[in-house]
C-alpha positions in Angstrom: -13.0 -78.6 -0.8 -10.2 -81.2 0.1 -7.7 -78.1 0.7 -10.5 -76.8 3.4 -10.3 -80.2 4.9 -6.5 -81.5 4.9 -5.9 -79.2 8.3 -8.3 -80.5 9.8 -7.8 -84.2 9.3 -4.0 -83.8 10.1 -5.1 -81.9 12.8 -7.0 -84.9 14.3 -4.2 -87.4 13.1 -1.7 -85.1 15.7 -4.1 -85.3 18.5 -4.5 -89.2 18.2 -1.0 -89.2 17.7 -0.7 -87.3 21.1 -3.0 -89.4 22.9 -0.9 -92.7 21.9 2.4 -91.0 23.0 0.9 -89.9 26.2 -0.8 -93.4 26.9 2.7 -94.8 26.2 4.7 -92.9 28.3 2.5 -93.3 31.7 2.3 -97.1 30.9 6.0 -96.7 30.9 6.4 -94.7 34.3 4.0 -97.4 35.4 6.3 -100.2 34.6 9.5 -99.0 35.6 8.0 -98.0 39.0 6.5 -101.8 39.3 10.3 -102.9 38.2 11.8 -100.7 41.5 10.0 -101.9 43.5 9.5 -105.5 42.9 6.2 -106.3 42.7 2.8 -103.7 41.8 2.0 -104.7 45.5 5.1 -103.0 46.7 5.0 -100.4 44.2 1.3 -99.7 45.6 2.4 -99.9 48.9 5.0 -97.0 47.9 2.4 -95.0 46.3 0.1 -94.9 49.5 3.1 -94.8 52.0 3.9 -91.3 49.7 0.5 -90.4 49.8 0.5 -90.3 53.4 3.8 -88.3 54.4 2.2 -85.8 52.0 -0.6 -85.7 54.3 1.1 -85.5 57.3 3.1 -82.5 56.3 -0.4 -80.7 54.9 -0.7 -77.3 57.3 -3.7 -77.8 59.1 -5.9 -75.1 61.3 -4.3 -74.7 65.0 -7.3 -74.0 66.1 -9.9 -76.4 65.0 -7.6 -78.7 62.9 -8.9 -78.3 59.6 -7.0 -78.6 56.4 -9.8 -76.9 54.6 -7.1 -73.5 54.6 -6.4 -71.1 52.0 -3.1 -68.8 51.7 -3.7 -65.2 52.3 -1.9 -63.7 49.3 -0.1 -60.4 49.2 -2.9 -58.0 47.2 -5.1 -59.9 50.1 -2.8 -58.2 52.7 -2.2 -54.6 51.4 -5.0 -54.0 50.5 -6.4 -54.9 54.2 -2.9 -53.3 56.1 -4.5 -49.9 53.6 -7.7 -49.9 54.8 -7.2 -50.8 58.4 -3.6 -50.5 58.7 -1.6 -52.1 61.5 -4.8 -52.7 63.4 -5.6 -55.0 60.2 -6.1 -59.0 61.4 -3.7 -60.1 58.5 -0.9 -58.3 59.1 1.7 -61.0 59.8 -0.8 -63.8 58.9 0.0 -66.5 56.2 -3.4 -68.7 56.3 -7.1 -68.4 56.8 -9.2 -71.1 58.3 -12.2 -71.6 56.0 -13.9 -73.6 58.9 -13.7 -71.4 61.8 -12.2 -68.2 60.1 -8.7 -68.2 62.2 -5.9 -66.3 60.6 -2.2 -67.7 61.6 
């Protein structure tokens, strides 16, 4: 029976193990980041200031302004350029609204 259960308790002992390392190395990231920058105010400040350009540079919707988009993928495409050919709306077309539908 202990044969049946020595995989399974290294098993969990690897996991834990895993847990730790991954624990440890965020903490680390953490406190180098806070060392960088000075202080964790300025290293928070750096954080959100990041955050933001992200934001800013997120496509949005011409038409209504929405970031609520998703990419129209190739398969997406063909298989709408096949049924309708060029008269197909996504022919040219990298995004869809999911708001207001608009295709740009």
């Amino acid at each position: 029976m202990s044969n049946v259960l020595l995989p399974w308790i290294l098993l969990i002992i690897c996991i834990g193990l895993l847990i730790l390392w991954v624990r440890f190395v965020i903490h680390l990231e953490h406190k180098n980041g806070v060392k960088k920058y000075g202080s964790e105010d300025s290293y928070l400040k750096a954080v959100e200031k990041i955050r933001e350009e992200s934001e800013k540079n997120k496509p949005r919707c011409p038409t209504c302004g929405s970031d609520n988009i998703s990419k129209i993928d190739t398969l997406e495409r063909g298989v709408s350029v096949a049924a309708f050919g060029l008269a197909s709306g996504k022919v040219g077309k990298q995004f869809k609204c999911k708001n207001c539908g608009y295709k740009w």
